[in-house]
One Martini backbone bead per residue (centre of mass of N, CA, C, O) as a GRO file, in nm:
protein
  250
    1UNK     BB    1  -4.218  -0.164   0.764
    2UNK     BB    2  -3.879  -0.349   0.762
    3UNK     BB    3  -3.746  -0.098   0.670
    4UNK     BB    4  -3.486   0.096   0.718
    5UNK     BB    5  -3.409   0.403   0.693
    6UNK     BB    6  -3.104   0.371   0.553
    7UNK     BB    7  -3.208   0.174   0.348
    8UNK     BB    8  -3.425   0.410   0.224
    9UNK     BB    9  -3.216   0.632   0.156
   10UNK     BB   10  -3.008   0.442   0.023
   11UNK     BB   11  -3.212   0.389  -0.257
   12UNK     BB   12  -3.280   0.727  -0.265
   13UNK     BB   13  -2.950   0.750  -0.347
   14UNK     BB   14  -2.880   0.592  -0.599
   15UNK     BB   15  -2.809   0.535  -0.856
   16UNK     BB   16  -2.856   0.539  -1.178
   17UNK     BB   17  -3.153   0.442  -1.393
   18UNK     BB   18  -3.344   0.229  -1.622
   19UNK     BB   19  -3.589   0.153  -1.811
   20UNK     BB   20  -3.683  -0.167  -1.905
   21UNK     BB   21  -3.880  -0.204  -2.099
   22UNK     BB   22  -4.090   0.019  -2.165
   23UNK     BB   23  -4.361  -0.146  -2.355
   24UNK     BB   24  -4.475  -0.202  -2.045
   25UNK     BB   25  -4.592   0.117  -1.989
   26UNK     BB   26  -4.825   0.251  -2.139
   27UNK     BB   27  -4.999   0.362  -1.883
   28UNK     BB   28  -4.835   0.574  -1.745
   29UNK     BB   29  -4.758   0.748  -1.500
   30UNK     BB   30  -4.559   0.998  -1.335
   31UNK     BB   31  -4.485   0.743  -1.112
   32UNK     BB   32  -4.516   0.469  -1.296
   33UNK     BB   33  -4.725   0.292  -1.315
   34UNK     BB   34  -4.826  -0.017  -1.435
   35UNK     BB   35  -5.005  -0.236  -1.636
   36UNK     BB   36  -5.171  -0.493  -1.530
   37UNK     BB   37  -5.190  -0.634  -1.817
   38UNK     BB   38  -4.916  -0.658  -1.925
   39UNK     BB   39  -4.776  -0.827  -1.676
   40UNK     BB   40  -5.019  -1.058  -1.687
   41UNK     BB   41  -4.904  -1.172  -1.976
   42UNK     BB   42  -4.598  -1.200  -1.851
   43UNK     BB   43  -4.665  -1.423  -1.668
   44UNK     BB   44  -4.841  -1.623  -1.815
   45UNK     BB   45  -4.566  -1.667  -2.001
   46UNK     BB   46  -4.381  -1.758  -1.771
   47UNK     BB   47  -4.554  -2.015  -1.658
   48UNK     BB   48  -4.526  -2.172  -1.918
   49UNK     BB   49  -4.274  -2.207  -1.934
   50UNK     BB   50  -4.186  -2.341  -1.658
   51UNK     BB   51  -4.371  -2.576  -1.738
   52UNK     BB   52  -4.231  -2.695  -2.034
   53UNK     BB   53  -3.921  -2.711  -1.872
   54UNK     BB   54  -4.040  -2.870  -1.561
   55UNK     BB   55  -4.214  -2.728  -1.371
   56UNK     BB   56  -4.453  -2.773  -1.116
   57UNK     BB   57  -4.359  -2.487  -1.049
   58UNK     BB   58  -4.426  -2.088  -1.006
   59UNK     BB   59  -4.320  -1.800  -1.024
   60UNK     BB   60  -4.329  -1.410  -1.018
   61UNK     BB   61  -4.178  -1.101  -1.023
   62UNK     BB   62  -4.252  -0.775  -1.110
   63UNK     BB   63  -4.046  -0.497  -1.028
   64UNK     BB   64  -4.085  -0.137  -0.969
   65UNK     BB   65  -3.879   0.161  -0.904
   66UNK     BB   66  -3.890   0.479  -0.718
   67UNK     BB   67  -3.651   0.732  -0.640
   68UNK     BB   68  -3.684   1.036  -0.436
   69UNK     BB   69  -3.386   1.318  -0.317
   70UNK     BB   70  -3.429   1.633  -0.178
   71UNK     BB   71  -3.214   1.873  -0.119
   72UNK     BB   72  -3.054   2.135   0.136
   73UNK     BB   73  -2.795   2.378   0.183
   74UNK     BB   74  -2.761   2.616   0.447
   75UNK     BB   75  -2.438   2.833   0.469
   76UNK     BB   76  -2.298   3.060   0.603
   77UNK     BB   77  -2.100   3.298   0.498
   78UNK     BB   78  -1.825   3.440   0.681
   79UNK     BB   79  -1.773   3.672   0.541
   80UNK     BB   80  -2.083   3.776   0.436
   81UNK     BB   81  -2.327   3.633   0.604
   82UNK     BB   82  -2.439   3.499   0.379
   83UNK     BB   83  -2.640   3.252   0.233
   84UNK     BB   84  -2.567   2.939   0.117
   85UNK     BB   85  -2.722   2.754  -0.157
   86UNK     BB   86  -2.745   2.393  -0.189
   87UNK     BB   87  -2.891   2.166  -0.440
   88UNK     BB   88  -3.070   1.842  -0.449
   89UNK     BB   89  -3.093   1.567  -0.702
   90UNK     BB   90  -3.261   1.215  -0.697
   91UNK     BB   91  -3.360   1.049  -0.977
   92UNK     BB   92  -3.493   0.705  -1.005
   93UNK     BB   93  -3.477   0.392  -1.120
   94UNK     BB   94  -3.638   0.026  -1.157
   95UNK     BB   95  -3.648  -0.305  -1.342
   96UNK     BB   96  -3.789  -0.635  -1.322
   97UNK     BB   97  -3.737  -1.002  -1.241
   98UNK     BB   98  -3.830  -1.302  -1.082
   99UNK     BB   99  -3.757  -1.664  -1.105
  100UNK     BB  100  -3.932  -1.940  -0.989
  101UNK     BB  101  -3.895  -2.320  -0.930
  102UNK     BB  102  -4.005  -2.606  -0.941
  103UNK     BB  103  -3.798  -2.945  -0.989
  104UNK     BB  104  -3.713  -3.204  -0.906
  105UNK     BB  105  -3.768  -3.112  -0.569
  106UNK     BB  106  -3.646  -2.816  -0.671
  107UNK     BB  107  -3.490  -2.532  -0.685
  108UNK     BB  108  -3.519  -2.232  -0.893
  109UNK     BB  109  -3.335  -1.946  -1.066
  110UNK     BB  110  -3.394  -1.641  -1.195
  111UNK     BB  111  -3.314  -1.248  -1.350
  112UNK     BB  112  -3.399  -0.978  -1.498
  113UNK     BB  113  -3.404  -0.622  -1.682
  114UNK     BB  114  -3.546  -0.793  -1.908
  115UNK     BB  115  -3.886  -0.712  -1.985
  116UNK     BB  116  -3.892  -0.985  -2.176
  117UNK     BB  117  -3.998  -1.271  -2.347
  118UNK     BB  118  -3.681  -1.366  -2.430
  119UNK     BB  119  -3.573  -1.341  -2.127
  120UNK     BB  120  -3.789  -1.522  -1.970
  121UNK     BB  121  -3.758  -1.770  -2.143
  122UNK     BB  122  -3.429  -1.771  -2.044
  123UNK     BB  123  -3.525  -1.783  -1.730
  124UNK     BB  124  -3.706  -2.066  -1.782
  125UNK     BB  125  -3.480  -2.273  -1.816
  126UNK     BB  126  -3.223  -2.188  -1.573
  127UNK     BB  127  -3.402  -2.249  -1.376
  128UNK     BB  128  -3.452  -2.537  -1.422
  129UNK     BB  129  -3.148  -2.577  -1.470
  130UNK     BB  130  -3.105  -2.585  -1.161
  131UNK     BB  131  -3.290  -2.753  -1.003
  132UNK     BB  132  -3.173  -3.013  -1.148
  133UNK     BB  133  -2.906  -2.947  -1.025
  134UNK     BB  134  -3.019  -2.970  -0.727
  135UNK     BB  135  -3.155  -3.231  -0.670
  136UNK     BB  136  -2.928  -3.444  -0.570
  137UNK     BB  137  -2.855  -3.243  -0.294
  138UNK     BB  138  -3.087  -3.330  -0.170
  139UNK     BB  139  -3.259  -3.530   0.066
  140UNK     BB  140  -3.540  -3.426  -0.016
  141UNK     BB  141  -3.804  -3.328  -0.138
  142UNK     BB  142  -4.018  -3.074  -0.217
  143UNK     BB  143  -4.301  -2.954  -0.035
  144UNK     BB  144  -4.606  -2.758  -0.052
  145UNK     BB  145  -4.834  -2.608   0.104
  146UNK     BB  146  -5.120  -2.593   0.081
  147UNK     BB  147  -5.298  -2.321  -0.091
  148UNK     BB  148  -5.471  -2.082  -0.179
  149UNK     BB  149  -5.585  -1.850  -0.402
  150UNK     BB  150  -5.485  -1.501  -0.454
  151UNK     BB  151  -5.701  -1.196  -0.565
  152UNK     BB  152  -5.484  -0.883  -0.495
  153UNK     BB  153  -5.513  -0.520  -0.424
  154UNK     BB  154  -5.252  -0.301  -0.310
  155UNK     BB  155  -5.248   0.060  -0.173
  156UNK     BB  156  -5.157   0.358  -0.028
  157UNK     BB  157  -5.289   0.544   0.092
  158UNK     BB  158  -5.362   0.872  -0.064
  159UNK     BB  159  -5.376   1.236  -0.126
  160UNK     BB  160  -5.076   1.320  -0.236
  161UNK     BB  161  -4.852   1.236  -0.467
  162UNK     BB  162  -4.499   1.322  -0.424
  163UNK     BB  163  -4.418   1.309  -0.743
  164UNK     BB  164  -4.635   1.546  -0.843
  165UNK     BB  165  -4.428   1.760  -0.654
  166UNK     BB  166  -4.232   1.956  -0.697
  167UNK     BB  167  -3.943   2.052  -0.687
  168UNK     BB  168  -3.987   2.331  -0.595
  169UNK     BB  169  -4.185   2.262  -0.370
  170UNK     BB  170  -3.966   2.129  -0.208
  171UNK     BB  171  -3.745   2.363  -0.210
  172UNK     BB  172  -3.929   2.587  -0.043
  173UNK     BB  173  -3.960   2.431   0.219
  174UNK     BB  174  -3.665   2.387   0.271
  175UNK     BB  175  -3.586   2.652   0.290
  176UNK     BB  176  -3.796   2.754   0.538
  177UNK     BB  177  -3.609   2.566   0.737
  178UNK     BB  178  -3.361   2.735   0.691
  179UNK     BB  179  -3.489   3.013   0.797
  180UNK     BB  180  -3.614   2.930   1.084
  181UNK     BB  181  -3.347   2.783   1.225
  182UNK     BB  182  -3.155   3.085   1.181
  183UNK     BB  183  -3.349   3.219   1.412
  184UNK     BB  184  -3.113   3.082   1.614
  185UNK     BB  185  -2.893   3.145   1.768
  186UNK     BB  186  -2.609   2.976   1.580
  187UNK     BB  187  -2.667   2.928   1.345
  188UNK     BB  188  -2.508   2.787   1.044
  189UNK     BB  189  -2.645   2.536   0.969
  190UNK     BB  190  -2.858   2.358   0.713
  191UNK     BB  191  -3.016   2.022   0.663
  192UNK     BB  192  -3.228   1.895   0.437
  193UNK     BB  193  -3.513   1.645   0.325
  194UNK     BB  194  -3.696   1.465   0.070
  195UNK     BB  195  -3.796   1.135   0.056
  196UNK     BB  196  -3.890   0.904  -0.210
  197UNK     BB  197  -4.110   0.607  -0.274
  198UNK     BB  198  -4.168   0.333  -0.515
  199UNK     BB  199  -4.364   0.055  -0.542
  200UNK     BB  200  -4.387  -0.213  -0.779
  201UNK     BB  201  -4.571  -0.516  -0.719
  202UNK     BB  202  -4.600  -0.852  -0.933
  203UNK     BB  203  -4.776  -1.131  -0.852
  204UNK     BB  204  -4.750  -1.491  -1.009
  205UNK     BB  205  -4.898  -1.821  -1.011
  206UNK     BB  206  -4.889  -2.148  -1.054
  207UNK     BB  207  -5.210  -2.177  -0.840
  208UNK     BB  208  -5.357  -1.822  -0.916
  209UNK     BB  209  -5.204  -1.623  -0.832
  210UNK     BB  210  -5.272  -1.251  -0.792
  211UNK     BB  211  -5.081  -0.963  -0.730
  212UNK     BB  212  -5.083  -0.642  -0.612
  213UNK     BB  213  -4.838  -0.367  -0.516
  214UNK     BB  214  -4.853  -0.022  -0.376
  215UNK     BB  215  -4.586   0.148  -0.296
  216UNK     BB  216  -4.550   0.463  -0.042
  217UNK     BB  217  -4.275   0.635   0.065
  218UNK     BB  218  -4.197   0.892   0.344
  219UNK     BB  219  -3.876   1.117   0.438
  220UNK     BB  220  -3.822   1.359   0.644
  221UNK     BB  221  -3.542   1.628   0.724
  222UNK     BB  222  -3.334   1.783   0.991
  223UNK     BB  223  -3.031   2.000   1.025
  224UNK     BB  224  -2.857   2.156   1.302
  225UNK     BB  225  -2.571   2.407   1.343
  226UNK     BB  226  -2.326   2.467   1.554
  227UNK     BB  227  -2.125   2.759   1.555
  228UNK     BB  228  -1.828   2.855   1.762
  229UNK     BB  229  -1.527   2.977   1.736
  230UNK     BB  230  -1.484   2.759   1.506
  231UNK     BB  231  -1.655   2.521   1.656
  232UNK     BB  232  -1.803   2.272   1.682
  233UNK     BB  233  -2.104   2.179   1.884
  234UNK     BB  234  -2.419   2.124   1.740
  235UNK     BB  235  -2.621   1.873   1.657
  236UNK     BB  236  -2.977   1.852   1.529
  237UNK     BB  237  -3.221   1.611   1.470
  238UNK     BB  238  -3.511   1.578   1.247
  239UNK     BB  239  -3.639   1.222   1.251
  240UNK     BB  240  -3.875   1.091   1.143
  241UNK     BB  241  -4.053   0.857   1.011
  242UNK     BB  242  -4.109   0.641   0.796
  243UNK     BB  243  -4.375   0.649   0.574
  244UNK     BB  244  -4.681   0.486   0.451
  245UNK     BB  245  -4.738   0.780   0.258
  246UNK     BB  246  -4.782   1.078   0.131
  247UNK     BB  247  -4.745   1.429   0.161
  248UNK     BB  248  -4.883   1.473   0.413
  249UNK     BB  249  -4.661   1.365   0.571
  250UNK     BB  250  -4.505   1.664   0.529
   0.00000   0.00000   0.00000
């Protein structure tokens, strides 16, 4: 994956979101894995608008995220020597779609939150009107590379989605990583953490590709910090890659 971990971590901890058309996900999982067949009809209903409008060409992303980052953080109080803990839990979603149409030789795009019927038609019109209207400003029409249509889905490997296991189990593990760390004379605080994400993307094209991608990623970390009469002397980071793999990668 070309995301960067700082990416990865922030998507993570984006603000709450909910999921739009919630009708959408009928046969969802715990990690909300979407319906492929309800997609299906909502793509082809897609590319049927955008050609209805006037595009030659059009294609449909239908993505849908899932961040989850829980956090730990032990740090001894100094009057009483025993450990403060403070733990954190951040779960997100988002869902949406984005359409692109070629339209007199030129792009348009349009996309919503709004994962309907209703809002679709509306934004294969603006598509189609968008790229009209970007047509006199080109050199030339765009002309697209012939290319097969792929009928294909790809999931993650995984042996045990992360999403699965309890919030609960995944801080008594970083609890454990804060009570390990704590066994080294000097150290004074532990922030550890488990982020973890799950993207599901359905492309669907007027050329006849249909694509499904569910896509698992995890990023576990911990630091520790030594403070001596009172002054901060040294943090160290266990910082493993983010990698697309199952909670067995924690």
């Amino acid at each position: 994956m070309l995301r960067s971990r700082r990416q990865f971590l922030g998507e993570c901890g984006a603000g709450a979101a909910t999921l739009a058309a919630l009708g959408v996900w009928p046969h969802s999982t715990e990690a909300g894995t979407p319906d492929p067949a309800k997609l299906a009809e909502l793509s082809a209903f897609a590319l049927d608008q955008a050609k209805s409008a006037g595009a030659t060409y059009a294609d449909i992303r239908i993505n849908r995220y899932r961040s989850q980052a829980v956090t730990f953080r032990s740090q001894m109080d100094r009057t009483t020597g025993k450990p403060v803990e403070v733990p954190t839990v951040a779960d997100t979603s988002s869902f949406g779609f984005g359409l692109r149409v070629l339209a007199d030789g030129a792009w348009g795009f349009s996309a919503s939150s709004d994962v309907s019927k209703a809002a679709i038609a509306l934004a294969a019109t603006e598509a189609v009107a968008i790229a009209k209207a970007n047509a006199p400003l080109r050199r030339e029409p765009v002309k697209l590379a012939p290319t097969p249509s792929y009928k294909d889905v790809y999931r993650t490997p995984v042996t045990t989605d992360p999403f699965t296991i309890p919030i609960e189990q995944k801080l008594e593990l970083l609890r454990s990583v804060a009570t390990e760390a704590r066994k080294i004379d000097g150290v004074f605080s532990v922030t550890s953490f488990i982020a973890c994400r799950a993207e599901d993307r359905f492309f669907a094209s007027t050329e006849g590709s249909v694509i499904e991608q569910h896509i698992i990623q995890v990023a576990p970390e911990f630091t520790a910090t030594v403070i001596e009469a009172g002054r901060k002397l040294k943090s160290r980071t266990y910082r493993p890659d983010s990698v697309t793999s199952g909670y067995e990668a924690v």
